[in-house]
C-alpha positions as a LaTeX table, in Angstrom:
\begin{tabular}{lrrr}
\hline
Residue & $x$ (\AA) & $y$ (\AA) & $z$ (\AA) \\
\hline
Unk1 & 27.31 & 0.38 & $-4.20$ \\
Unk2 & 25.60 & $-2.72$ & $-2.85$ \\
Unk3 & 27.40 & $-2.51$ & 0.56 \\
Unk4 & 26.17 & 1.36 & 0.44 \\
Unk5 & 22.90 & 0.55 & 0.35 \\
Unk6 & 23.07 & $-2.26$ & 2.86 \\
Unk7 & 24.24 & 0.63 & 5.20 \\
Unk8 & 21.70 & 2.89 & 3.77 \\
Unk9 & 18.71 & 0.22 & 5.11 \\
Unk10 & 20.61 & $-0.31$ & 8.31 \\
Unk11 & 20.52 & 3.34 & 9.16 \\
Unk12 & 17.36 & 4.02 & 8.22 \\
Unk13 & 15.91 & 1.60 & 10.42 \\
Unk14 & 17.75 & 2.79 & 13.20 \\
Unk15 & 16.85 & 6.27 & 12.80 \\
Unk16 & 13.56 & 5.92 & 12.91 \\
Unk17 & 13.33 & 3.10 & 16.38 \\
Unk18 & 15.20 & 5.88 & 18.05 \\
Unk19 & 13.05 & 8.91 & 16.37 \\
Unk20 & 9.88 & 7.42 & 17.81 \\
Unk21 & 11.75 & 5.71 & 20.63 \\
Unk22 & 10.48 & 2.07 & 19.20 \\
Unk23 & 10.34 & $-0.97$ & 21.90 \\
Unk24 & 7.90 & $-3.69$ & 20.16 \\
Unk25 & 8.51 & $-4.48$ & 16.33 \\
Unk26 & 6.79 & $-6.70$ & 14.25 \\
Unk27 & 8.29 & $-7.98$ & 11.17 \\
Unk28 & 5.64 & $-9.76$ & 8.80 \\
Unk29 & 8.01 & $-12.54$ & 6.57 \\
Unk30 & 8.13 & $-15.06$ & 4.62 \\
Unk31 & 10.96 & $-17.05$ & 3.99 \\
Unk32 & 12.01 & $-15.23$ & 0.73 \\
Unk33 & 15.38 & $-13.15$ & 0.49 \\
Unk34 & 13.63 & $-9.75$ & 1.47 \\
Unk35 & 12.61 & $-11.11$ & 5.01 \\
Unk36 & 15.95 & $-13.10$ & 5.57 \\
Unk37 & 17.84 & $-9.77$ & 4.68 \\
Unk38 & 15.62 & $-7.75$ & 7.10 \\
Unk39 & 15.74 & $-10.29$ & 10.23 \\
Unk40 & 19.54 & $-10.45$ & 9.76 \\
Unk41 & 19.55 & $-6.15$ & 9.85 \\
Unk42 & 16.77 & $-6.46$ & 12.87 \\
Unk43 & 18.97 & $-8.73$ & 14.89 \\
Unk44 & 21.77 & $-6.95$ & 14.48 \\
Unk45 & 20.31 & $-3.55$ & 15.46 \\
Unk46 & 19.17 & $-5.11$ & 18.64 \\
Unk47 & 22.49 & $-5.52$ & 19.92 \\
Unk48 & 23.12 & $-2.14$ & 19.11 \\
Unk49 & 20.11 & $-0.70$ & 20.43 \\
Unk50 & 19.75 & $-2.86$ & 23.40 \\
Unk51 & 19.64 & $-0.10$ & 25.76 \\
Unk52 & 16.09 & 0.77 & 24.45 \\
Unk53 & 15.25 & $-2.76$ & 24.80 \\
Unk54 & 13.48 & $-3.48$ & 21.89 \\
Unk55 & 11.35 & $-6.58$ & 21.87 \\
Unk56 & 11.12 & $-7.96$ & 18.49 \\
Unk57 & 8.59 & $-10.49$ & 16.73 \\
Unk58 & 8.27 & $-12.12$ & 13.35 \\
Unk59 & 5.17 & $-13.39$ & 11.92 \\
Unk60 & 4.08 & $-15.54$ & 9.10 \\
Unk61 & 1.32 & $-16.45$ & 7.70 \\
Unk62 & 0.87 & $-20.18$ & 5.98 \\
Unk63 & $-1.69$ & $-19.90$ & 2.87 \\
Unk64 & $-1.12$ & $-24.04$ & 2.67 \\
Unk65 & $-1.62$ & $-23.35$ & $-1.11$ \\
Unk66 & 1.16 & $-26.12$ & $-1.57$ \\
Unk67 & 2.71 & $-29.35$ & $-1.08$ \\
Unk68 & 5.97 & $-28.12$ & 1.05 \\
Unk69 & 4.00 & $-25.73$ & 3.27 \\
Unk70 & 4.97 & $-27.73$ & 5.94 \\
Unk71 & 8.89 & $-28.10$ & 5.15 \\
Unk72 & 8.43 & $-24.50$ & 4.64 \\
Unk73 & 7.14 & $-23.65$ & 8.55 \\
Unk74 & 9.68 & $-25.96$ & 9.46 \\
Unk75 & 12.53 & $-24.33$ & 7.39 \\
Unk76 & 11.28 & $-20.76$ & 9.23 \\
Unk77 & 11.05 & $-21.96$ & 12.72 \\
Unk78 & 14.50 & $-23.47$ & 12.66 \\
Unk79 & 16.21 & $-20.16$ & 11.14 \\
Unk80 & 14.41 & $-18.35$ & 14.21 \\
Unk81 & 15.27 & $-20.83$ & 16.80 \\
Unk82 & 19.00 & $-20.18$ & 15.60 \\
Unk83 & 19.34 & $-16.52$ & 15.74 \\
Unk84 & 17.21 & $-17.02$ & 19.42 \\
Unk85 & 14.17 & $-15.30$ & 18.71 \\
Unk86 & 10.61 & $-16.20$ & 18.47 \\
Unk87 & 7.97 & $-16.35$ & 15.41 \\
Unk88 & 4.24 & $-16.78$ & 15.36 \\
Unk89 & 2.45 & $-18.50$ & 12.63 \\
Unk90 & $-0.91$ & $-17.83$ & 11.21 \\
Unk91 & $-2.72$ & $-20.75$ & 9.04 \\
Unk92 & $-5.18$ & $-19.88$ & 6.44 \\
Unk93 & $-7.75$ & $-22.83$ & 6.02 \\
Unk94 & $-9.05$ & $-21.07$ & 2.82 \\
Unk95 & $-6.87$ & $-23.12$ & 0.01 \\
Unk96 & $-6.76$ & $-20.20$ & $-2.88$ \\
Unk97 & $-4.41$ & $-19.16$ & $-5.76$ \\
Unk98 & $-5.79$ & $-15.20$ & $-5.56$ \\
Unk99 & $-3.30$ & $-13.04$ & $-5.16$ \\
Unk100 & $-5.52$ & $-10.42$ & $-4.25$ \\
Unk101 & $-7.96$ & $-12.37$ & $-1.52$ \\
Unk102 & $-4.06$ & $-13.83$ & $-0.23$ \\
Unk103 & $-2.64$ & $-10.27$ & 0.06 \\
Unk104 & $-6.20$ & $-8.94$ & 2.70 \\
Unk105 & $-5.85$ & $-11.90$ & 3.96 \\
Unk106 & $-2.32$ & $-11.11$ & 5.56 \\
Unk107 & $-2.85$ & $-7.80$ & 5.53 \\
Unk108 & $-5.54$ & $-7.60$ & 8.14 \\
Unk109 & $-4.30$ & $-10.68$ & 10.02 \\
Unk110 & $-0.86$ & $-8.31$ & 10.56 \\
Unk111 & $-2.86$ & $-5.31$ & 11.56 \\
Unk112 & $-5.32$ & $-7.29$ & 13.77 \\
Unk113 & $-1.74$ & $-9.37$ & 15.37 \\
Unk114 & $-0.23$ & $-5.91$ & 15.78 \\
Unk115 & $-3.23$ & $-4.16$ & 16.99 \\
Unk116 & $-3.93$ & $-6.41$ & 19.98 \\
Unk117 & $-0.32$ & $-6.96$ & 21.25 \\
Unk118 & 0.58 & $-3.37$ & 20.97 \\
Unk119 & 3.60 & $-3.01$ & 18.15 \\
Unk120 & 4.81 & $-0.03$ & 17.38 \\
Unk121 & 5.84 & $-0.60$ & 14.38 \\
Unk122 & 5.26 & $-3.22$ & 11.33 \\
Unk123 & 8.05 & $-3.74$ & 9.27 \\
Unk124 & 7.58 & $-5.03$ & 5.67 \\
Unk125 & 9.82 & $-6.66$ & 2.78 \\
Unk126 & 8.09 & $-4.41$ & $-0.41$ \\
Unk127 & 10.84 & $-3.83$ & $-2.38$ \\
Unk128 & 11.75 & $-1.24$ & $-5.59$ \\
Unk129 & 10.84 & $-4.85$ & $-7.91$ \\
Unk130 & 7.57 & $-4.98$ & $-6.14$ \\
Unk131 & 6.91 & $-1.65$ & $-6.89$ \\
Unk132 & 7.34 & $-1.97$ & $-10.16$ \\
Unk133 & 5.80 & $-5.19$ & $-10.43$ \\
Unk134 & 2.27 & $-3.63$ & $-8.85$ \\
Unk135 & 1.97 & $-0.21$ & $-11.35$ \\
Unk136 & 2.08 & $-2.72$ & $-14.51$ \\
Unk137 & $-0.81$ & $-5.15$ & $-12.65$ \\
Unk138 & $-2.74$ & $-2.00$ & $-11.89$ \\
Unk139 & $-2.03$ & $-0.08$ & $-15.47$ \\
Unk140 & $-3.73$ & $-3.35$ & $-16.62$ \\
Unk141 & $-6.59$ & $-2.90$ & $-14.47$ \\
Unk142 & $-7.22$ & 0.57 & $-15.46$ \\
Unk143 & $-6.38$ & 2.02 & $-12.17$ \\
Unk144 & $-6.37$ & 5.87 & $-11.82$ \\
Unk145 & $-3.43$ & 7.76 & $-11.07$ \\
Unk146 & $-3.94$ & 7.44 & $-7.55$ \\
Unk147 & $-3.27$ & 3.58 & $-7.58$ \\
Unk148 & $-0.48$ & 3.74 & $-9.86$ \\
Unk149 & 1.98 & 6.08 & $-7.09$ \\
Unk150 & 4.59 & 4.44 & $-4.79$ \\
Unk151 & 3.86 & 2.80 & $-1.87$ \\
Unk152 & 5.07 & 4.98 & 0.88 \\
Unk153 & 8.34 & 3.93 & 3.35 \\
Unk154 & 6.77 & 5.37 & 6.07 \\
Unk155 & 3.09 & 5.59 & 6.98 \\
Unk156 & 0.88 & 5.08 & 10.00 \\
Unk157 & $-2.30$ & 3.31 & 10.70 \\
Unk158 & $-3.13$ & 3.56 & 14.37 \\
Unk159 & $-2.32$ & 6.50 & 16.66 \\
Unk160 & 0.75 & 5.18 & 17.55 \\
Unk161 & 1.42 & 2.26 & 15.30 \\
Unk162 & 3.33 & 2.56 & 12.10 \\
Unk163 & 4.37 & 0.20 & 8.40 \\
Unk164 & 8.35 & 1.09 & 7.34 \\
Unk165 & 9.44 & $-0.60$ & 4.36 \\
Unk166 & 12.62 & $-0.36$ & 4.49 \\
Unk167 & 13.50 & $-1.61$ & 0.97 \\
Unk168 & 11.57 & 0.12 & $-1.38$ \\
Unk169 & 14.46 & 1.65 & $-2.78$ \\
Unk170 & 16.30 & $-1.51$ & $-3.38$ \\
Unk171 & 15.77 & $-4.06$ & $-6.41$ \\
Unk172 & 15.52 & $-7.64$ & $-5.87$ \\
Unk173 & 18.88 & $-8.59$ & $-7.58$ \\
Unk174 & 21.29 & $-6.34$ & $-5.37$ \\
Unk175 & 18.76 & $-7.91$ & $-1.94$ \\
Unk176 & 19.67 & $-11.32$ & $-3.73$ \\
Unk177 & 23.33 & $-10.50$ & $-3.98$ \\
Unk178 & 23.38 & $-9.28$ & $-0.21$ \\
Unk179 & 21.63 & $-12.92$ & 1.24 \\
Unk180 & 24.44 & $-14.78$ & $-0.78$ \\
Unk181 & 27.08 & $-12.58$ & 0.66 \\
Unk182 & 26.46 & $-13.72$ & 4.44 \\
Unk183 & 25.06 & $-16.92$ & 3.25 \\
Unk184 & 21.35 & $-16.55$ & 4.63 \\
Unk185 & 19.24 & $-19.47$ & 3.95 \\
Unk186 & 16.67 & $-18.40$ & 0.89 \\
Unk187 & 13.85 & $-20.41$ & 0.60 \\
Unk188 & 12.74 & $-21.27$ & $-2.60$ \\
Unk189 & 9.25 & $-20.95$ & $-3.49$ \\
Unk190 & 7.85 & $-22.60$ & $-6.59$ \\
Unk191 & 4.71 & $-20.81$ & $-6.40$ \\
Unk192 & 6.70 & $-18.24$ & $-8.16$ \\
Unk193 & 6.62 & $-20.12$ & $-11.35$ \\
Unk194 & 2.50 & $-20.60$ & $-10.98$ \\
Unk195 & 1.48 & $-18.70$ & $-14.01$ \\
Unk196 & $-2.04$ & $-19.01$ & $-12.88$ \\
Unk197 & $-0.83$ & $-16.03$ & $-10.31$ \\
Unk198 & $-0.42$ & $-12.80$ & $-13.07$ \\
Unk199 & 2.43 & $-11.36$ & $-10.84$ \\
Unk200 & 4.59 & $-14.15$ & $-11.43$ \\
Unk201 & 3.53 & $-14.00$ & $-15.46$ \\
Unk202 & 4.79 & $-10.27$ & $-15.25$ \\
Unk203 & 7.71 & $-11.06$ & $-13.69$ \\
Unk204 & 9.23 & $-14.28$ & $-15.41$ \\
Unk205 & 7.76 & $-13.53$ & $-18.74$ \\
Unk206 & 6.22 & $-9.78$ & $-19.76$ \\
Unk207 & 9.43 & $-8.01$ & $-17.99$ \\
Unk208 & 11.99 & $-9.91$ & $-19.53$ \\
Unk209 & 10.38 & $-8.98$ & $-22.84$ \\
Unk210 & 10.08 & $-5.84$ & $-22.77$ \\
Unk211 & 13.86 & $-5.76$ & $-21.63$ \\
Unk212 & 15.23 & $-8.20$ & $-24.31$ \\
Unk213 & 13.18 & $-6.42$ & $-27.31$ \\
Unk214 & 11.35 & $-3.22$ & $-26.52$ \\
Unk215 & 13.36 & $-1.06$ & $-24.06$ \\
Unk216 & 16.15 & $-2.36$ & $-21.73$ \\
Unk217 & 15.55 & 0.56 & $-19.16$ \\
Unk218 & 11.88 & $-0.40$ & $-19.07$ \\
Unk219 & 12.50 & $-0.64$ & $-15.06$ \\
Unk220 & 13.82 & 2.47 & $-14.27$ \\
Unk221 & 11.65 & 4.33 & $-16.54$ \\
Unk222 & 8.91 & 2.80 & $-14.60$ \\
Unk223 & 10.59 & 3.82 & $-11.28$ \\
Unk224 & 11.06 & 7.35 & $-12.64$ \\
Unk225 & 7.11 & 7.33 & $-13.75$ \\
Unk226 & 6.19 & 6.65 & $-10.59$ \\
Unk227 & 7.88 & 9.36 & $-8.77$ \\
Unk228 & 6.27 & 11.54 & $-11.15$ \\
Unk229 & 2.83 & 10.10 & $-10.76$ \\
Unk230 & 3.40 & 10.28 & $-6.79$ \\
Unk231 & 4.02 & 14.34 & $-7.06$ \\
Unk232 & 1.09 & 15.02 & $-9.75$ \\
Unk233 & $-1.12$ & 13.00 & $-7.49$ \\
Unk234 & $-0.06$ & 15.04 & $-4.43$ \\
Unk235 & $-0.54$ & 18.69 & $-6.27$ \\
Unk236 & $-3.95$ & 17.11 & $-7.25$ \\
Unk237 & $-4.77$ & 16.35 & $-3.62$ \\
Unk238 & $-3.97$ & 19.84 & $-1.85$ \\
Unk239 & $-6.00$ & 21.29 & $-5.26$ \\
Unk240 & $-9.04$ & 19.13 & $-4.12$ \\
Unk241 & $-8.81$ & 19.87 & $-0.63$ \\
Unk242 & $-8.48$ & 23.75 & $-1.29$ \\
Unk243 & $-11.37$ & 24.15 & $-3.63$ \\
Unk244 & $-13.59$ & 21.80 & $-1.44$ \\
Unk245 & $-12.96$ & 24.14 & 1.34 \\
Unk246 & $-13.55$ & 27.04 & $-0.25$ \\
Unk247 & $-16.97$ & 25.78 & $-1.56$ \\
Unk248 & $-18.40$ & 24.23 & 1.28 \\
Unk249 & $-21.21$ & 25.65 & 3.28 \\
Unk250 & $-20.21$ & 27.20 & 6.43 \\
Unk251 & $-23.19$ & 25.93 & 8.52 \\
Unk252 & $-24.93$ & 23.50 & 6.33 \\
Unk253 & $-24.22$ & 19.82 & 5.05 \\
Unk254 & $-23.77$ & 21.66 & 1.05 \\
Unk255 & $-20.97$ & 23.33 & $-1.46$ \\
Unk256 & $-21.39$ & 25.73 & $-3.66$ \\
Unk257 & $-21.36$ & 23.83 & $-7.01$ \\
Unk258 & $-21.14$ & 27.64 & $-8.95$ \\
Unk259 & $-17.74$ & 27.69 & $-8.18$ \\
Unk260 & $-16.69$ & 24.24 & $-8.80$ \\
Unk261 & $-18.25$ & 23.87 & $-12.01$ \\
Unk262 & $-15.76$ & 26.53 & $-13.51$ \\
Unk263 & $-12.84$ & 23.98 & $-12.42$ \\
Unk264 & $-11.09$ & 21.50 & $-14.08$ \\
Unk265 & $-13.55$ & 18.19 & $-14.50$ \\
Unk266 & $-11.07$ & 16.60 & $-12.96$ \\
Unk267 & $-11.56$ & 18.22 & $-9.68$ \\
Unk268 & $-14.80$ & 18.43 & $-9.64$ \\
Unk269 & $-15.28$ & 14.67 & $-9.56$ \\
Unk270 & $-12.97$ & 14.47 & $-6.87$ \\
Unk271 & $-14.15$ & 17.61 & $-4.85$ \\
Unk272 & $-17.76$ & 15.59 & $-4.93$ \\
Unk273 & $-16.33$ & 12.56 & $-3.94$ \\
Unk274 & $-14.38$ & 14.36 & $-0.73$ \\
Unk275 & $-17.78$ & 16.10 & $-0.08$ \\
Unk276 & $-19.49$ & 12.66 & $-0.12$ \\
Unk277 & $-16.71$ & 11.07 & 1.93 \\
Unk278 & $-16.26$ & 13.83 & 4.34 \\
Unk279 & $-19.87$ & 14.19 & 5.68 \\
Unk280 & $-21.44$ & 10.69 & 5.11 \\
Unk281 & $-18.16$ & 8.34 & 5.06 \\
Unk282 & $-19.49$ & 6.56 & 1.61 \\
Unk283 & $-17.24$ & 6.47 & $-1.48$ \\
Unk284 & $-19.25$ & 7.58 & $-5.10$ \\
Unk285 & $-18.31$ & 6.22 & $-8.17$ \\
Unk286 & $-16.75$ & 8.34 & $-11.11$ \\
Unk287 & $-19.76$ & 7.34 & $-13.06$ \\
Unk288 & $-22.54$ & 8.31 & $-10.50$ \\
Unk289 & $-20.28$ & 11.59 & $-10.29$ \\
Unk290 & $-20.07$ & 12.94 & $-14.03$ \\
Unk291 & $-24.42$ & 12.21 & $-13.84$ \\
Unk292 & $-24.26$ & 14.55 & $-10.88$ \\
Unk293 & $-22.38$ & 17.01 & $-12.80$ \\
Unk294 & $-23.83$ & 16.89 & $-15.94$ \\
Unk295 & $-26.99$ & 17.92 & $-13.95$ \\
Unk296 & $-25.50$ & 20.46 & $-11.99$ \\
Unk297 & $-24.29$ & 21.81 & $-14.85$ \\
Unk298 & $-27.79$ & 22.53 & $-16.55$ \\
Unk299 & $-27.98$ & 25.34 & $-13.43$ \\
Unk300 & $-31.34$ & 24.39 & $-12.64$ \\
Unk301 & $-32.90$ & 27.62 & $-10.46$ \\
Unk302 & $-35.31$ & 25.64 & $-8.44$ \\
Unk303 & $-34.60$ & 23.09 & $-5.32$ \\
Unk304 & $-34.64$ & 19.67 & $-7.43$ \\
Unk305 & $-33.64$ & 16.48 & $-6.44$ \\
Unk306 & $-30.92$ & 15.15 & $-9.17$ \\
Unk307 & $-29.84$ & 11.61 & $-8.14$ \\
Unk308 & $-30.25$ & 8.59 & $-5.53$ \\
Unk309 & $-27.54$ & 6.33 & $-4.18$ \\
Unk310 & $-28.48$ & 3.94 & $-1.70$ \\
Unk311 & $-30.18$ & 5.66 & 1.55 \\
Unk312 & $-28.76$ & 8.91 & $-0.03$ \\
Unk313 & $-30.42$ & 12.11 & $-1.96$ \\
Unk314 & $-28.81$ & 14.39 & $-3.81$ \\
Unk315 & $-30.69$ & 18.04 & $-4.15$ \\
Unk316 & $-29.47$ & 21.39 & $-5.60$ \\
Unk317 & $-30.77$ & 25.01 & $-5.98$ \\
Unk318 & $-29.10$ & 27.99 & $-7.81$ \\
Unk319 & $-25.84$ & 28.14 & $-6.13$ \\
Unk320 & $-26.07$ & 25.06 & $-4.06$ \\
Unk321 & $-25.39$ & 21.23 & $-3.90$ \\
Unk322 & $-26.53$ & 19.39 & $-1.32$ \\
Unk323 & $-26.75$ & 15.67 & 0.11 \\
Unk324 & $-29.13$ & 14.20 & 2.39 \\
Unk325 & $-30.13$ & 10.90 & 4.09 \\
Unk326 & $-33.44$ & 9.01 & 2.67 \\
Unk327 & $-35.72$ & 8.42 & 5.61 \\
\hline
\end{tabular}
């Protein structure tokens, strides 16, 4: 099963440098088990793809959050020099234990890295564990359904730059069980046992709880809900997207709010919000949404202005809604 999989991640890796005919890959890591496994499947696919000639890079970025940052750089740049490829290092000044500032942090340092010297593609550790880990910090947020889906394998973010992560479908412990099997050299980071850092609280502590007294399949019940959320979410979408255009104005910036108030609240809130995005590129709240509602609903018959937001008014009339810039 485990060596399935490990030919499962190979493949699919493969697949899609020679799909979109791949030459520069950029592999964000960090010293953990996922990025150890992925470098050694990387390297190995660029002997058997070295008629494409595929450059590859690895980047990490150093939060120097503690004291064996520096053994930790070192530890990464000696792995690299061995397997004769190159790695680029990013220092954040910023000393912080936010796991939420940390993660846009890297994230736009390995779009903006990418972005200037051209990679293809970005290739991540996330894996199934990750996943898992995320929904439960986000449940406890109070996230909608649309923050509590999967993140997707394959996506792109520039017009010809894209993010694989490869592992999504694999769980830490079989990744683990790979790395010992060809003896890669795991760094271990205790910042994972920081309990200041609420991932690391879920993970050592809330899961194993659940497991031990509550439900033992808690994981793949998880995994199962959010390949159900990830569908709903998508029928929700191409529902929004339909009614919106169906109710927008063919000439003007308006829609016709007589034929979304007869929908499920649901979609209205999110037609409104697609409406506001669409034409002014601003984001409304749910609560600024169900007052604009609420007021549309009372079908007033005369041109009235219902609600400001920032430089923005919103009028309606008898059949329509629309949204205009304050001057």
């Amino acid at each position: 099963m485990k060596q399935l999989d490990l030919e499962k991640i190979r493949t699919l890796i493969k697949y899609f440098i020679i799909q979109h005919n791949v030459t520069n890959i950029l592999l964000a890591i960090s010293g953990g088990q996922d990025s150890l496994y992925l470098i050694k499947i990387l390297e190995t696919l660029k002997k058997q793809l070295f008629q494409i000639k595929t450059r590859i890079s690895y980047l990490y970025i150093d939060h120097q959050w503690k004291p064996t940052s520096r053994k930790q750089v070192k530890h990464i740049i000696n792995y690299i020099k061995l397997i004769k490829s190159r790695v680029i290092i990013y220092q954040i000044h910023n000393i912080t234990l936010s796991e939420d500032e940390c993660r846009t942090f890297r994230y736009h340092i390995i779009l903006q890295h990418a972005a200037k010297y051209k990679f293809q593609l970005i290739i991540t550790g996330h894996n199934a564990t990750d996943t898992i880990e995320t929904f439960i910090q986000n449940i406890i947020k109070g996230s909608g359904i649309e923050s509590l889906n999967n993140l997707a394998i394959k996506s792109k973010i520039f017009q010809d730059t894209f993010i694989l992560r490869p592992l999504l479908k694999l769980d830490r412990d079989i990744i683990y069980w790979i790395c010992k099997k060809f003896y890669l050299p795991i760094w271990s980071d205790n910042t994972n046992y920081i309990y200041k850092i609420q991932r690391n609280r879920i993970r050592q502590e809330l899961i194993p709880y659940i497991k031990k007294y509550l439900h033992k399949n808690i994981e793949n019940n998880i995994k199962s809900l959010i390949n159900n959320y990830y569908y709903q979410n998508e029928y929700i979408k191409q529902s929004v997207i339909k009614l919106y255009l169906k109710s927008r104005h063919n000439k003007r910036t308006a829609i016709n709010h007589q034929k979304i108030n007869t929908q499920n609240f649901m979609l209205q809130i999110k037609v409104i919000q697609l409406f506001c995005f669409d034409n002014f590129q601003i984001y409304l709240e749910n609560a600024k949404v169900i007052k604009v509602i609420h007021k549309i609903n009372k079908k007033s018959l005369n041109l009235s202005k219902i609600i400001n937001y920032n430089n923005f008014i919103f009028f309606m009339n008898t059949n329509w809604f629309y949204l205009s810039i304050e001057i």
